[in-house]
C-alpha positions in Angstrom: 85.3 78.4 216.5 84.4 78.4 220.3 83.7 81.7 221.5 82.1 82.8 225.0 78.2 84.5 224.8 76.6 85.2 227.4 75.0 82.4 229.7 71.1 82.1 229.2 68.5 82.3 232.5 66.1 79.7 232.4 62.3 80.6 231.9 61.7 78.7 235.0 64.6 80.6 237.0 63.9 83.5 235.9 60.0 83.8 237.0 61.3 82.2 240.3 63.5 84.7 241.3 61.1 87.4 240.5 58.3 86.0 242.3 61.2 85.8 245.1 61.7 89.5 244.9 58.8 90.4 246.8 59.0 88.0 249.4 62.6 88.6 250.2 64.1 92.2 249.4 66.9 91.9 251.2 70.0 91.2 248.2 73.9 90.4 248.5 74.3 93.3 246.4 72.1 95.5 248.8 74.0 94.6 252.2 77.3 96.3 251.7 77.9 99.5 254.1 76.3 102.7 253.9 77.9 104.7 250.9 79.7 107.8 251.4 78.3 109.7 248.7 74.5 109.1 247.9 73.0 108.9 244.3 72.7 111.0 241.7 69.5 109.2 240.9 67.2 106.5 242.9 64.3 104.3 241.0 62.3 103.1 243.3 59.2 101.0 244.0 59.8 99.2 240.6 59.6 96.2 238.9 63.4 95.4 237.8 64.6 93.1 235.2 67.9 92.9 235.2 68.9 90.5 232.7 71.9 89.6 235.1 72.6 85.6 236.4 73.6 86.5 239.5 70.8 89.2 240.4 67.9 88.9 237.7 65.2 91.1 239.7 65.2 94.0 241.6 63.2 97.0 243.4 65.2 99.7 243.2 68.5 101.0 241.5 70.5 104.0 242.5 73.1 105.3 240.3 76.1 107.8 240.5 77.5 109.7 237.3 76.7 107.3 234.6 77.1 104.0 236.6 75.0 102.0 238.7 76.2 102.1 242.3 73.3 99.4 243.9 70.5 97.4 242.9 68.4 95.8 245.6 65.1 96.8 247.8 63.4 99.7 247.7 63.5 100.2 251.6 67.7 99.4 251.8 68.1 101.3 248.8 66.4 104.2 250.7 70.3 105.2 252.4 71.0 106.5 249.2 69.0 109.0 248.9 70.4 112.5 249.3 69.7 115.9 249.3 70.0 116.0 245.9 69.3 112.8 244.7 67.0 113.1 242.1 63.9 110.0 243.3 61.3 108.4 240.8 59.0 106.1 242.7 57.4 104.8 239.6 55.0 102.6 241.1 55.6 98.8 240.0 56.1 100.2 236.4 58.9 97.7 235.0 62.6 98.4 234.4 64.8 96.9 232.0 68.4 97.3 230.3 68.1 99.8 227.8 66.8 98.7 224.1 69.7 97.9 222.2 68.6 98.5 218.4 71.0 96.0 216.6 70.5 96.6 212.9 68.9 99.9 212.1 69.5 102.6 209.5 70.4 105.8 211.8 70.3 108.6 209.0 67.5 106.6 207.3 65.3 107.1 210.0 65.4 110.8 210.4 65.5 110.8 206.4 62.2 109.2 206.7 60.7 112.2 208.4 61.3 114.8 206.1 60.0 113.0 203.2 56.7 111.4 201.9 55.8 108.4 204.2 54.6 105.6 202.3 54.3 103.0 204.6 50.8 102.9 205.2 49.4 102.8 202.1 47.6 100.1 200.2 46.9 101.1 196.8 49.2 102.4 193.9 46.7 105.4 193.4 47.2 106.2 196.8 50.6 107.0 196.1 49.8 108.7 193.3 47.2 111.1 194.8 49.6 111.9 197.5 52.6 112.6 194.9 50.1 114.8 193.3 49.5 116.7 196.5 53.6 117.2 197.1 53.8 118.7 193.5 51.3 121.0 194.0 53.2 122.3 196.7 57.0 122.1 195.3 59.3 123.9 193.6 59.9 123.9 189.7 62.3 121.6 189.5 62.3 120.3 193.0 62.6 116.8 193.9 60.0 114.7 195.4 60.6 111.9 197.7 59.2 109.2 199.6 59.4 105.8 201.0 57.7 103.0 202.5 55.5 101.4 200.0 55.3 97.9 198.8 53.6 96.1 196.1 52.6 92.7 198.4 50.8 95.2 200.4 48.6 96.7 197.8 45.0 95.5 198.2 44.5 95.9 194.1 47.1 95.2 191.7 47.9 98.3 189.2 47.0 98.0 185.9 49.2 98.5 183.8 51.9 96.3 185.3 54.9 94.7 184.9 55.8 91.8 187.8 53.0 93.7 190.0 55.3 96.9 189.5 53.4 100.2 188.1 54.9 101.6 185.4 55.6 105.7 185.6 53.0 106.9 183.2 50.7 107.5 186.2 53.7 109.5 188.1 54.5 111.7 185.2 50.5 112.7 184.6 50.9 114.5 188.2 54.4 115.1 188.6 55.4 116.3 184.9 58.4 118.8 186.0 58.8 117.7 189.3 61.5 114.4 189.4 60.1 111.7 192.1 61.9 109.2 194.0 60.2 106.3 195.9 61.9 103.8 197.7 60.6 100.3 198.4 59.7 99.5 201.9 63.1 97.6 202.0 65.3 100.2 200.4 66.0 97.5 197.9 64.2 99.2 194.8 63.5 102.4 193.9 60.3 103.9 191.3 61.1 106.8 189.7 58.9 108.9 187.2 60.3 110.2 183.6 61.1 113.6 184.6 63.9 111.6 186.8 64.9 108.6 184.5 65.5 112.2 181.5 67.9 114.0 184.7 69.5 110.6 185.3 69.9 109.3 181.5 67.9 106.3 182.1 66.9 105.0 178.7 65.5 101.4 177.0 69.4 101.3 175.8 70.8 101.7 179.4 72.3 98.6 180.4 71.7 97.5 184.2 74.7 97.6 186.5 75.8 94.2 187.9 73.8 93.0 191.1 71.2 95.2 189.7 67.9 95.4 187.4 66.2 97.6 184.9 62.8 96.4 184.6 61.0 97.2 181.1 58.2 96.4 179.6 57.0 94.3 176.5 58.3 97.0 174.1 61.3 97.6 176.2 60.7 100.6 178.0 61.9 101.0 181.0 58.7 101.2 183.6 60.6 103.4 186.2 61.2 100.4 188.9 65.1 100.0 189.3 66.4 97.0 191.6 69.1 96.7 193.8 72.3 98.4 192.8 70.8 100.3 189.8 69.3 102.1 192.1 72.4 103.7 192.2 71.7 105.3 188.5 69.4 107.6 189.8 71.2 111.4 190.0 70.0 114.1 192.5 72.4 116.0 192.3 74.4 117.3 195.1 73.3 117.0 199.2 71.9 119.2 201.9 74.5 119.4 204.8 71.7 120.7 206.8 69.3 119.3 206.0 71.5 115.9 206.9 72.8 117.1 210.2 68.7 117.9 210.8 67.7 113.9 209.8 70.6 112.8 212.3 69.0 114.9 215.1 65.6 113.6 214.3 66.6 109.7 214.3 68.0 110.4 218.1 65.0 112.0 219.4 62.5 109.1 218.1 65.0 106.2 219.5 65.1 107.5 223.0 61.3 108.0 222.9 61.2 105.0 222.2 63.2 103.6 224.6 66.5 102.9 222.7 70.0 103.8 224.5 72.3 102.4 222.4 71.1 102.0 218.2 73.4 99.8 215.8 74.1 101.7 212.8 73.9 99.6 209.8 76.3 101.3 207.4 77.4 104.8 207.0 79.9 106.6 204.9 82.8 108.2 206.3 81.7 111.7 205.8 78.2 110.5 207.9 80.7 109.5 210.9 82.1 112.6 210.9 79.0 114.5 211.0 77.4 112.0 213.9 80.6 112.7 215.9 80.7 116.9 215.2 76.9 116.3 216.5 77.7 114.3 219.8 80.1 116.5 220.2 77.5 119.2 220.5 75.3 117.5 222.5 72.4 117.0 219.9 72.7 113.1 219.5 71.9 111.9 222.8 71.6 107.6 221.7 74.1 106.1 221.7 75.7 105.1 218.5 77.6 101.9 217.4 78.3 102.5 213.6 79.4 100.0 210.5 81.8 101.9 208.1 80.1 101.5 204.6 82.5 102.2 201.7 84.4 100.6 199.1 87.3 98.5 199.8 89.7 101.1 198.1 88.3 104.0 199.9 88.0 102.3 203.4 91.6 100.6 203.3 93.2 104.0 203.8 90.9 105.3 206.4 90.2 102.4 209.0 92.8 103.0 211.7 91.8 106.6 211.6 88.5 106.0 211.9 88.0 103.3 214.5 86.9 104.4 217.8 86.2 102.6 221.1 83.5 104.4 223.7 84.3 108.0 222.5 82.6 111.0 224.2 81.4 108.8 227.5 80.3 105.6 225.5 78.2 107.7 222.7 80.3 106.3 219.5 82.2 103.3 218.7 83.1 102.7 215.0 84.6 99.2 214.9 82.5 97.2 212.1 82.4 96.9 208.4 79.2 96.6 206.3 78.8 94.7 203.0 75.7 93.7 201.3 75.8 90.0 199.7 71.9 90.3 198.1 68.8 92.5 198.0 65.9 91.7 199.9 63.0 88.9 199.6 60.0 91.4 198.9 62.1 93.2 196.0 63.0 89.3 194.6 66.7 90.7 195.2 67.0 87.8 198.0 70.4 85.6 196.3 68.3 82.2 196.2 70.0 78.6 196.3 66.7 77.6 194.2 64.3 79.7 191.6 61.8 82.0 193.0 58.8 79.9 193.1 56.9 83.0 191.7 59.4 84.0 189.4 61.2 80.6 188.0 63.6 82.5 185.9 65.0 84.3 188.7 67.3 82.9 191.9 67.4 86.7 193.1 70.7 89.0 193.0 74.6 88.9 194.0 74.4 92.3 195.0 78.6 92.3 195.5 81.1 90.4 194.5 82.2 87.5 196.4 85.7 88.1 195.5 85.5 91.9 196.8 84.0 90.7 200.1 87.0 88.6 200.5 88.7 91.4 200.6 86.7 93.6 202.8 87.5 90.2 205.4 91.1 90.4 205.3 90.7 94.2 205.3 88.3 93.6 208.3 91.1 91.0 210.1 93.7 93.4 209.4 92.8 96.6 211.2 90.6 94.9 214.1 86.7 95.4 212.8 83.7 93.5 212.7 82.4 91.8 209.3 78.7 92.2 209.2 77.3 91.0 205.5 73.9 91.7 204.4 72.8 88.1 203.4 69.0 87.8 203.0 68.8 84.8 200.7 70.2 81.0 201.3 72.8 81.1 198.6 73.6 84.3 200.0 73.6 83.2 203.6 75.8 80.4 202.1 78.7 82.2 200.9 78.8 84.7 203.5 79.6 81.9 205.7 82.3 80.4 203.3 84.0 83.2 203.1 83.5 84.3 207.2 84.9 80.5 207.1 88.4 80.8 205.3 89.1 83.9 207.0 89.0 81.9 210.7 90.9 79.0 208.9 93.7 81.7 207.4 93.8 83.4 211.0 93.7 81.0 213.6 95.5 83.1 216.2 92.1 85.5 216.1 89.8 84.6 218.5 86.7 86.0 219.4 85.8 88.1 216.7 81.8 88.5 216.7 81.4 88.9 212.9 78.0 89.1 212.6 75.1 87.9 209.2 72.8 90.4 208.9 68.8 89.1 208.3 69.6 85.6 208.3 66.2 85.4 206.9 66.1 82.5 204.7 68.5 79.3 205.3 69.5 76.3 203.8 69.0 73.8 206.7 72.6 72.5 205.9 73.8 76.0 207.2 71.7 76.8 209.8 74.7 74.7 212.2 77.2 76.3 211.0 76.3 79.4 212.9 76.8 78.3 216.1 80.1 76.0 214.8 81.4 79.4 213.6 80.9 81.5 216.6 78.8 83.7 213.5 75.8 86.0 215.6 72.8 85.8 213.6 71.4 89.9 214.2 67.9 89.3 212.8 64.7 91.7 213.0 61.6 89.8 214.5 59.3 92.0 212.7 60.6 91.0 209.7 58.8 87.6 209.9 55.4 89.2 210.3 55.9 91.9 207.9 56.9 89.1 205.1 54.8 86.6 206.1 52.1 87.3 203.8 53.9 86.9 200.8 57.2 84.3 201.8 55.1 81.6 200.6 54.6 82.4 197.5 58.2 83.8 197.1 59.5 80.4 198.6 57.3 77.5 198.9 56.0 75.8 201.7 58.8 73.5 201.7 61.5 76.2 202.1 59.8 78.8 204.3 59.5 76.6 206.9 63.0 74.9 206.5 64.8 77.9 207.0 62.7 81.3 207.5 63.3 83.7 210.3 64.2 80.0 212.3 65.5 82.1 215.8 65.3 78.9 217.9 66.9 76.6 215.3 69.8 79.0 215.5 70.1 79.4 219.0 69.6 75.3 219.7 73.0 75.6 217.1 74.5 78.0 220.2 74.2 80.9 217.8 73.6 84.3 219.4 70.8 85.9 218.2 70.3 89.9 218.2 67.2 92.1 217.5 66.2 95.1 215.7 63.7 96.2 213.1 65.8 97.5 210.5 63.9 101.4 210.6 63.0 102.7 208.5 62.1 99.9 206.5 59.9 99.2 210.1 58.9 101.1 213.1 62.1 101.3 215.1 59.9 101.2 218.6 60.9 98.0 220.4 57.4 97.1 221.7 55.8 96.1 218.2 58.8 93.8 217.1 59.1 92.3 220.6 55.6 91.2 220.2 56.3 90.0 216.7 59.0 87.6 218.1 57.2 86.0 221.4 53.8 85.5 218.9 55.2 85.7 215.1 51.5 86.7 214.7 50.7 89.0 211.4 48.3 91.6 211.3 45.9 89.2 209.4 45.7 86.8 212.6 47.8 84.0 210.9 51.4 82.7 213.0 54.3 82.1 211.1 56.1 78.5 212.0 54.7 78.7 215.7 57.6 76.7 216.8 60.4 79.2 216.2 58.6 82.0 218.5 60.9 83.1 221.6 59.8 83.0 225.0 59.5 86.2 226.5 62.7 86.4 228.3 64.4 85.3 225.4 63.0 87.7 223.2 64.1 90.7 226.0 68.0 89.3 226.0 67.8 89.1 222.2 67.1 93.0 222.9 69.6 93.9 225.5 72.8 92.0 226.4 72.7 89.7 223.2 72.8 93.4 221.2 75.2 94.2 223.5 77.4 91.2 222.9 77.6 91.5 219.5 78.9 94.8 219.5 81.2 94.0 221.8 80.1 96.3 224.5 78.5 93.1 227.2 81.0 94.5 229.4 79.5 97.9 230.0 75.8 97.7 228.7 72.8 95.4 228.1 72.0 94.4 231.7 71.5 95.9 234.9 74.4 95.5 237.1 76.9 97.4 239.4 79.5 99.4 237.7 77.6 98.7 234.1 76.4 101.9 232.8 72.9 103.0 233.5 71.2 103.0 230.4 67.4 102.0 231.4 64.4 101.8 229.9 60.8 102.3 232.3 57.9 101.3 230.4 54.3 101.2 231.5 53.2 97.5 231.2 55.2 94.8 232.3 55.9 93.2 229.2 57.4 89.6 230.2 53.6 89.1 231.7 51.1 90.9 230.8 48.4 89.3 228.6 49.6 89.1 224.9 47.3 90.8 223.9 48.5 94.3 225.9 52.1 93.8 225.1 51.6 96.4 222.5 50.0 98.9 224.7 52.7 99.1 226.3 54.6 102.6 226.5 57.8 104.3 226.9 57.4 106.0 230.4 61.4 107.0 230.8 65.0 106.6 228.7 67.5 106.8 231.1 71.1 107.0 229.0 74.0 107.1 231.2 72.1 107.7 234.7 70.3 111.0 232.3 66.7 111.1 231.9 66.6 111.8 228.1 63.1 111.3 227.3 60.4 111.2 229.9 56.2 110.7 228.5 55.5 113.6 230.8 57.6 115.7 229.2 56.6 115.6 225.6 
């Protein structure tokens, strides 16, 4: 299926014409007639990438209401200027399209800040000590929470164990009366002590749901670590409207400081829509937000045409996708495997969903006008997303065009890596994905198979696949700068680089951030590059990032988010 992406600037071209920009700073978009009315806002004295063919660099940008009116030199750009024109001279500091998140968890990352954060630990008695600290402080009864660890990570293996999992005894010796809750770094597992497997009926005669594990150990017993979809036998109890409302408010604030305009919303329920859009409407969600519907078939069938929206409230919410998850994830062994783990042989990982019911969710999907994005982590489950992305195309012929999307694409058969770009399929990955896993996708694979088909960006994009970016928060940091580093270098934190040849060159790795995010949510037209009449959704950050040392690329900072021609976060500020 032949679709249109965006054209790609040369490394070459692109350097030229921004060595050019100094030399000659006179533009054809800079020498139309004086305006009538002069800017609402004027960057000036900057370093501009615009991510644009026609104009890729620039020294200043003016903008009225929420558009940008000129792009050109700082001195012509100067007639702008009004009374009231509000002027940043920021000094060389570089300018780009505003980071486009493409696959993130919106309500999971402001969850993630009003509960235990796991992510940096390194030792199961870490977790333990701090679990023991949150009980001392809770409620009889009260829940405790947290997320973020992961057992690869652990510098000592727990003892007891059961497949390098911990087994709940050492929970319930310091949480007793309290029920805890700890979800993997991925969100593909959950560990739970006794106080919540006894509140959720979890015993050795409970049978795991399908696309999901119980694991036990020798005698049975269940050790508290439940997989994938039986995750989902875990009760709470009822939610905390404001205590969601507060986590929605949260995830805003840390994308924009972090230089994210416009964040992808991997899957939310109807009821989570509702509350994003009463929010916007209120002016506390100031990102904005492109959302996948997650629910059901039966449930969504009813609902779609009611709930699809194009650029409501000035651009800040478009619902227009549908989520399904094919597999589990590759650190969990949930990852739906072509071939055995190679350190587990008895398992080939988890069909998280039917086949059959994401059939339907594609004719559902073709029906009222939505995106398909699948979940498919694994190469069988990479596989048969494609199949089935592939008889929907054949059964509708007459729908062109449609962007659905893979997302991870982590692990490939080399057999399907092709029919990406064949399908007109965008592959919306997470570059710091590849240095997160690295340590362990060896072992889980085989040297054979991880470089076949892991994280592979420039085998899918020599197939003419689009390839997006995110980091999947908050199973990573959501900040740009960290997983933009990841995919120029593919370097992990222990010095090693992952399949050197699949790296992105630093321009690349920008448009996989901008207009490629842009493109696959159907929103090229208005966003992901600097251009006139595009919105002005801009990010200024302190280093220039597509040449600075690599070393300094993470040192980089957030200096302003500019969403719609508004400063909503400024460094200065905070």
């Amino acid at each position: 299926m032949a679709v249109h992406r965006p054209s790609r600037v040369s490394s070459a071209a692109f350097l030229g014409a921004l060595a050019l920009l100094f030399v000659v700073t006179r533009s054809p978009q800079a020498t139309q007639p004086p305006p009538l009315v002069a800017a609402d806002l004027l960057l000036t004295n900057a370093r501009i990438v615009t991510v644009d063919d026609e104009l890729p660099a620039a020294e200043a940008v003016a903008v009225r209401g929420d558009r940008i009116m000129a792009l050109g030199g700082s001195a012509e750009l100067q007639r702008y200027a009004g009374t009231a024109t509000r002027v940043l001279d920021l000094h060389g500091q570089l300018v780009i399209p505003g980071f486009v998140e493409s696959h993130g968890h919106f309500s999971g990352l402001g969850e993630a800040r009003l509960q235990l954060n796991l992510t940096d630990t390194t030792s199961w008695a870490e977790i333990v000590a701090r679990v023991a600290s949150a009980a001392t402080d809770a409620k009889p009864g009260e829940w405790i929470v947290g997320r973020g660890w992961h057992q690869d990570k652990w510098t000592t293996r727990p003892d007891p164990s059961v497949e390098g999992f911990p087994t709940h005894a050492s929970l319930d010796a310091v949480s007793p009366d309290n029920p805890v809750l700890l979800t993997h770094a991925s969100g593909h597992a959950v560990f739970v002590n006794g106080r919540a497997m006894a509140l959720s009926g979890i015993t050795r005669t409970t049978r795991a749901p399908a696309g999901g594990d119980i694991i036990v150990d020798d005698r049975g017993d269940p050790i508290g670590l439940l997989r994938e979809t039986a995750e989902n036998l875990v009760r709470r109890g009822a939610g905390d409207a404001t205590r969601d409302r507060k986590a929605l408010e949260l995830a805003s604030a840390e994308a924009l400081s972090k230089g994210i305009t416009s964040f992808q919303d991997a899957g939310s329920s109807f009821a989570t829509i509702d509350r994003m859009k009463h929010l916007i409407d209120e002016g506390r969600i100031g990102v904005r937000l492109w959302v996948m519907v997650s629910e059901g078939n039966a449930a969504a069938a009813g609902k779609l045409k009611q709930y699809r929206l194009i650029d409501y409230a000035g651009g800040h919410l478009t619902v227009r996708a549908l989520k399904r998850q094919m597999d589990g994830a590759l650190g969990s062994r949930g990852a739906w495997m072509l071939e055995p783990y190679t350190d587990k042989p008895d398992s080939t990982g988890l069909n998280t969903t039917p086949v059959a019911a994401i059939e339907e969710t594609a004719r559902l999907a073709i029906e009222h006008d939505y995106q398909l994005c699948v979940h498919a982590i694994g190469d069988r489950a990479n596989r048969e997303t494609l199949n089935v992305f592939e008889r929907a195309f054949r059964a509708n012929p007459l729908k062109r065009d449609l962007r659905w999307r893979v997302e991870h694409a982590q692990h490939l058969a080399s057999a399907d890596i092709p029919r990406f770009g064949q399908l007109g399929v965008i592959a919306s990955m997470q570059g710091i994905h590849c240095t997160s896993d690295a340590p362990y996708v060896v072992d889980r694979l085989g040297r054979t198979r991880a470089e076949e088909g892991a994280y592979v960006w420039q085998k899918l994009m020599k197939s003419g696949a689009l390839v997006a970016n995110g980091t999947d928060a908050p199973v990573e940091d959501v900040d740009p700068i960290p997983n933009f580093y990841a995919s120029v270098t593919r370097r992990a934190t222990s010095g090693i680089v992952f399949y050197a040849d699949q790296r992105m060159n630093r321009l690349e790795a920008l448009k996989s951030y901008t207009i490629n995010g842009a493109y696959a949510a159907f929103q090229d037209d208005s966003r992901g590059s600097l251009k006139i009449g595009k919105l002005a959704d801009m990010t200024v950050l302190s280093k220039d990032i597509l040449t600075v040392p690599e070393e300094e690329i993470r040192s980089a900072k957030v200096v302003y988010t500019i969403v719609g021609g508004k400063i909503a976060y400024s460094a200065g500020s905070r």
